[in-house]
C-alpha positions in Angstrom: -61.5 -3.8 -9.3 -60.6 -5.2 -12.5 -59.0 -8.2 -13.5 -55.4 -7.1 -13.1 -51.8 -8.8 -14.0 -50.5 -9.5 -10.0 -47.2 -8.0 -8.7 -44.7 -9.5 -7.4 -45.6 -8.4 -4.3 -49.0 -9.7 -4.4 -47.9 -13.6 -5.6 -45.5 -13.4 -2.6 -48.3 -12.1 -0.6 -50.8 -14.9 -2.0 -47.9 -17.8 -1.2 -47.7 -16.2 2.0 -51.6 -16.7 2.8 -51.9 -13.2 3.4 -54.9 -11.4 2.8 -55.1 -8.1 0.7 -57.4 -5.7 -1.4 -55.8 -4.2 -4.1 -57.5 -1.2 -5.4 -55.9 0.4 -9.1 -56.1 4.2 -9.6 -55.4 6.3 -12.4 -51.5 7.9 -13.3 -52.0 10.0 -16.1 -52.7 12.8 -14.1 -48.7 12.4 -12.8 -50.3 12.6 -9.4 -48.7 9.5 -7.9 -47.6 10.8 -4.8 -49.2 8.7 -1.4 -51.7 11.7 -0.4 -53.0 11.7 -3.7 -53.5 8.4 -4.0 -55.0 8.2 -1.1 -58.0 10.3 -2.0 -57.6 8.3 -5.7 -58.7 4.7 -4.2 -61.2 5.9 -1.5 -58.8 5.7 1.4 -58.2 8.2 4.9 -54.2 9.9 3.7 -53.5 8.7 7.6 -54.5 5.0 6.5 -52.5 5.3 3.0 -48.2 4.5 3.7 -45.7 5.3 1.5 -42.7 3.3 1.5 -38.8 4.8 1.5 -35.1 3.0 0.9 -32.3 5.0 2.8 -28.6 4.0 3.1 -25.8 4.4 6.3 -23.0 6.1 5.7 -21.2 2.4 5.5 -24.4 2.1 2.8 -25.9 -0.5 4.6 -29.8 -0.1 3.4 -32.9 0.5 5.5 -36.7 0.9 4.7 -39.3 2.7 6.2 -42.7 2.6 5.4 -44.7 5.6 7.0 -48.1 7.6 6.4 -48.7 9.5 3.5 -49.1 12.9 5.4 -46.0 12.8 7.0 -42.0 12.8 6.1 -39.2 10.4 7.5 -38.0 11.6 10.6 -33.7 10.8 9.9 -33.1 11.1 13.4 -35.7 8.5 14.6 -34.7 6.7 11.6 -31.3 6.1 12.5 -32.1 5.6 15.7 -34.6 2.5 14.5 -32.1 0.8 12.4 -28.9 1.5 15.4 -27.2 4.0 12.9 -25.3 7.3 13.8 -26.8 8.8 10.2 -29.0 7.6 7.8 -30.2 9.3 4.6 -32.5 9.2 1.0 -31.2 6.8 -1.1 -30.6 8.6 -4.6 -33.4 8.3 -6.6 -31.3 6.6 -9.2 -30.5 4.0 -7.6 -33.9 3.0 -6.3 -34.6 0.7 -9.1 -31.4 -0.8 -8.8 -31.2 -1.2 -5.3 -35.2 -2.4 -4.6 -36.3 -3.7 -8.0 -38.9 -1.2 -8.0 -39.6 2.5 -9.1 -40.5 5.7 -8.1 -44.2 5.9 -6.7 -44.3 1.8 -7.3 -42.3 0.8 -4.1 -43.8 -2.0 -2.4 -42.0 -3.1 0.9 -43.2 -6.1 -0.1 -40.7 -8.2 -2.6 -37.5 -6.1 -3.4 -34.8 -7.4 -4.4 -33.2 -8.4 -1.3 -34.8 -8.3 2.0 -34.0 -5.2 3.9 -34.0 -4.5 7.8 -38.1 -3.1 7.5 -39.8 -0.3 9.9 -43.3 0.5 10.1 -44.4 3.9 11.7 -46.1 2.8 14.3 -49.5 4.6 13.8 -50.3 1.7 11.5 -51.3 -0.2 14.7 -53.9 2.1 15.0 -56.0 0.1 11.5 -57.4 -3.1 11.0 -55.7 -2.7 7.4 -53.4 -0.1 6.1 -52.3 0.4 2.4 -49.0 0.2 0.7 -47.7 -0.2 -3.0 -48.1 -3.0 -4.6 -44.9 -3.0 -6.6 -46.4 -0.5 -9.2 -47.6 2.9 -10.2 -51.0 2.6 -10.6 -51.4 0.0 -8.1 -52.0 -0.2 -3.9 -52.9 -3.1 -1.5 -54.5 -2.7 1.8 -54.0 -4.9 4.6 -53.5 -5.8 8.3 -50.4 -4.2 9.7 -49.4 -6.8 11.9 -49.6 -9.6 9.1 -47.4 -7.4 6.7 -45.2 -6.6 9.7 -44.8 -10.4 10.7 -44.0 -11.1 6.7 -41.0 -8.7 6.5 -39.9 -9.1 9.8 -40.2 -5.3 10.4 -41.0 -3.1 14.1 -43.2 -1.0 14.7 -41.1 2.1 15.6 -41.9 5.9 16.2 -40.4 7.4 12.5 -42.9 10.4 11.4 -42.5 14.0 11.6 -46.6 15.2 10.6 -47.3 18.3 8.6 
C-alpha cells in the first residue's frame, strides 16, 4: 500500500474512528468490475461488495451494497426499502445523484445520505470490502461498524450466479 491521496470516504471513515485497509489495484486493464477486483487486491469475490443506487417509481433513492458474485434481487429490494418497484438508477445520473462514478461507488460519503442495505452475507466476515469513493481504490472492513455508520440493515437482497 502506497502513500495514497484519502477519499472522501476514508476522511469520513477516519472522523468516524472507524478502522479500514485500503488496498489500490490497477484500472488500465478496464477491468473494474467487483469480481475482478476482487482477485486484483488479494480478496475471496464473496468477501468483495459492490455498491448500487436505485430509484422508486416516486424516485425516492435507495442503495444496496451486495457481493460481487451476485446481482440485485429488485424484488427483495423493494421489499427492503417498503416499495411496490424499485429499479437501476440510469447510469447518467449516478454521478449526479451519489457524487461518485461508475466502479468508484463508495456507500460511504455520497452526496446525501441514502436509506442503505447490506446483503446480509456480509455478517458472515470479520471485514468485508467496498469502494472507497474511487476507481482504483477499495477498503475492507467490519460489516457491522460500516453498517452502524450508515445506518443501513442487513437484509436478504442477492440472487447468486
Amino acid at each position: 500500500m502506497s502513500d495514497i491521496k484519502k477519499t472522501n470516504a476514508m476522511r469520513l471513515l477516519d472522523q468516524a474512528h472507524i478502522s479500514y485497509e485500503y488496498y489500490e489495484y490497477e484500472t488500465t486493464d478496464g477491468k473494474i468490475d467487483a469480481v475482478s477486483v476482487a482477485e486484483k487486491i488479494g480478496q475471496e469475490p464473496e468477501q468483495v461488495f459492490k455498491t448500487l443506487v436505485t430509484q422508486s417509481p416516486s424516485r425516492e433513492h435507495f442503495v444496496f451494497v451486495i457481493p460481487s458474485v451476485s446481482e440485485l434481487d429488485l424484488k427483495l429490494a423493494a421489499k427492503a426499502a417498503k416499495q411496490k418497484s424499485i429499479e437501476m438508477i440510469p447510469l447518467k445520473q449516478l454521478l449526479g445523484t451519489t457524487g461518485y462514478v461508475h466502479g468508484g461507488c463508495s456507500p460511504v460519503g455520497m452526496k446525501k445520505p441514502f436509506p442503505t442495505f447490506i446483503d446480509e452475507t456480509a455478517l458472515l466476515y470479520d471485514k468485508f470490502c467496498v469502494s472507497a469513493g474511487k476507481v482504483g481504490l477499495n477498503l475492507c472492513l467490519s460489516p457491522q461498524a460500516l453498517a452502524q455508520y450508515l445506518q443501513a440493515e442487513f437484509v436478504e437482497l442477492a440472487r447468486f450466479f
